[in-house]
N, C-alpha and C positions, 0 to 999 in steps of 0.2 A: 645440619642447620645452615642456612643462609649468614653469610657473617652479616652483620650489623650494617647500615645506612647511616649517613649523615645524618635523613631524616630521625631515623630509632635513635640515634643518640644524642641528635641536640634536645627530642621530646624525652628522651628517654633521662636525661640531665634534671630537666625541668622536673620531672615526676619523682625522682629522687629529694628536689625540694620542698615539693608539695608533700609529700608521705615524712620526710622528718619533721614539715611542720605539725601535720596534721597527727603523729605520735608522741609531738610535745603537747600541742595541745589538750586532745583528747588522747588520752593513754590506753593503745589497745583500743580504739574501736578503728572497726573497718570503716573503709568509705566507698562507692560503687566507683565503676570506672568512670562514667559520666559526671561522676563530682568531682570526680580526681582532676578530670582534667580542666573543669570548671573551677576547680582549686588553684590548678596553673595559672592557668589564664589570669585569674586576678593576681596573681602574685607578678606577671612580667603580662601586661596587656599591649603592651606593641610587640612582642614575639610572631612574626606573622607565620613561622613554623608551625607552633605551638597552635596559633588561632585558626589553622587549617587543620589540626589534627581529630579523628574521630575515634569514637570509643572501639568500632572493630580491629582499629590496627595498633591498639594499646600492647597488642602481645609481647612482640619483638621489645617495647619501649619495656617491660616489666621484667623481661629478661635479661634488660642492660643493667634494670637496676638489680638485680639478684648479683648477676655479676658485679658488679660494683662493690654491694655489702658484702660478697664472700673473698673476695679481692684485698678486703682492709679487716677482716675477723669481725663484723656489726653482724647484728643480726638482720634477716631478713625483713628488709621494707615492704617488701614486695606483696608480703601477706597479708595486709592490711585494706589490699586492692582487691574489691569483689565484683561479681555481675547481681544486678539488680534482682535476678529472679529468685536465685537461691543464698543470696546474702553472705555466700562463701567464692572463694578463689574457685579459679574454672578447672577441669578437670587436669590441665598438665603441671598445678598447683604440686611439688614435693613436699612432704614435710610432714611434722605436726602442726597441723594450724594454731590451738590453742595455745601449743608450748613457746610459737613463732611470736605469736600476739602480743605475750607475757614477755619477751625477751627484747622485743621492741618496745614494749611502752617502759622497761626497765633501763633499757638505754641512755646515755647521754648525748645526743642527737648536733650538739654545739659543732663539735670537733668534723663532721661529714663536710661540711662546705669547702674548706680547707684541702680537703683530701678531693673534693670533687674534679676541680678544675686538671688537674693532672690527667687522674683518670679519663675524662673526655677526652685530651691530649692523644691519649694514648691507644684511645679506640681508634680514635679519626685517622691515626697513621695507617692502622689495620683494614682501614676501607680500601677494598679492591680496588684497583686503578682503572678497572673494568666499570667500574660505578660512576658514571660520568653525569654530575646536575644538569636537568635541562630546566627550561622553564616551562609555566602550567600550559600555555596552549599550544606548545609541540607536543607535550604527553598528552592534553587531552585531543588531537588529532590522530595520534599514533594508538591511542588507547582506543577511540573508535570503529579507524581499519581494523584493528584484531578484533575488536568487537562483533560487526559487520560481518566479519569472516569466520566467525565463532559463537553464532547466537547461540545454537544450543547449549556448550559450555555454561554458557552466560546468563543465563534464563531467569535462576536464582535469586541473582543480584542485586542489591536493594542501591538506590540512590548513596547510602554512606557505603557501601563497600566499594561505589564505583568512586567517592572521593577518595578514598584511602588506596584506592588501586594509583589511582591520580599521585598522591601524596607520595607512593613507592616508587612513580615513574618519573618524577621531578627528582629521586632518589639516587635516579641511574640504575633503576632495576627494567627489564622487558616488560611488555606486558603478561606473557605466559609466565614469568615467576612471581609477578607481583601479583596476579588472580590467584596463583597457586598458596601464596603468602597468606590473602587475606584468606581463602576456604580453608587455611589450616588455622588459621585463628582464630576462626567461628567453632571450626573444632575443640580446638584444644584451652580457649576461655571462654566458651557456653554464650551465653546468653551476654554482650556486650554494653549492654545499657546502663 
């Protein structure tokens, strides 16, 4: 696995609060990814991180929070995050889903914020030093050349996966990892809507 982004974990922070809220409130039900992060967004709406982010590159952000809940003994937030088509977690989902569901809406979700801010700390250290932020129109210049010199690769590619390719390269990830990135997370969480 690719270790973590800046991006994956400042989003990846935000989605943590969005899922404790949304297992207080509503107890045990899912939400898609597209709400999730529409969830975000209104809870911190000058986040411009956040307001860039799209539902293909939620993967990585859903794996920070897994990590996060198994890190402190919570239960899994993470499961509560579905794709639109099949109203469940995408295929790299572990678990029992329904027993995951029950054990988060059973939780006392208070005490996560608390614990959060560390945790971010302490990924952020773990970011490769090779991960260097650029801003959006050197990636998307850079994202083009390899583009240009890789259509067929590229053929695929939907306007949201070329933002999130974007989002990973402002990241300090390449462009060949961060396409790689996103086609495993069309993979491995289905249907991203």
């Amino acid at each position: 696995m690719i270790p973590f982004t800046f991006n994956d974990i400042e989003v990846g922070a935000r989605m943590v609060e969005a899922l404790a809220r949304q297992a207080t409130s509503l107890p045990g039900m899912p939400i898609t990814y597209s709400d999730l992060l529409t969830l975000a967004r209104s809870m911190h709406p000058k986040d411009e991180v956040l307001g860039r982010a799209v539902p293909v590159g939620i993967g990585p952000k859903l794996q920070f929070v897994e990590g996060f809940c198994a890190s402190h003994g919570f239960p899994n937030l993470a499961c509560l995050a579905v794709n639109r088509e099949t109203l469940r977690p995408g295929p790299a989902y572990q678990g029992d889903w329904e027993a995951d569901k029950r054990a988060v809406a059973g939780f006392n979700w208070s005490t996560a914020d608390a614990q959060l801010a560390g945790y971010v700390e302490a990924m952020r250290a773990k970011v490769p030093a090779r991960f260097k932020p650029r801003k959006e129109r050197p990636a998307d210049v850079a994202w083009y050349a390899y583009f240009c010199s890789h259509r067929e690769a590229c053929e695929t590619l939907t306007s949201e996966d070329k933002r999130e390719i974007i989002n990973q390269m402002m990241a300090g990830l390449d462009p060949e990892t961060a396409l790689a990135r996103v086609l495993a997370a069309k993979r491995d969480f289905g249907s991203t809507q």
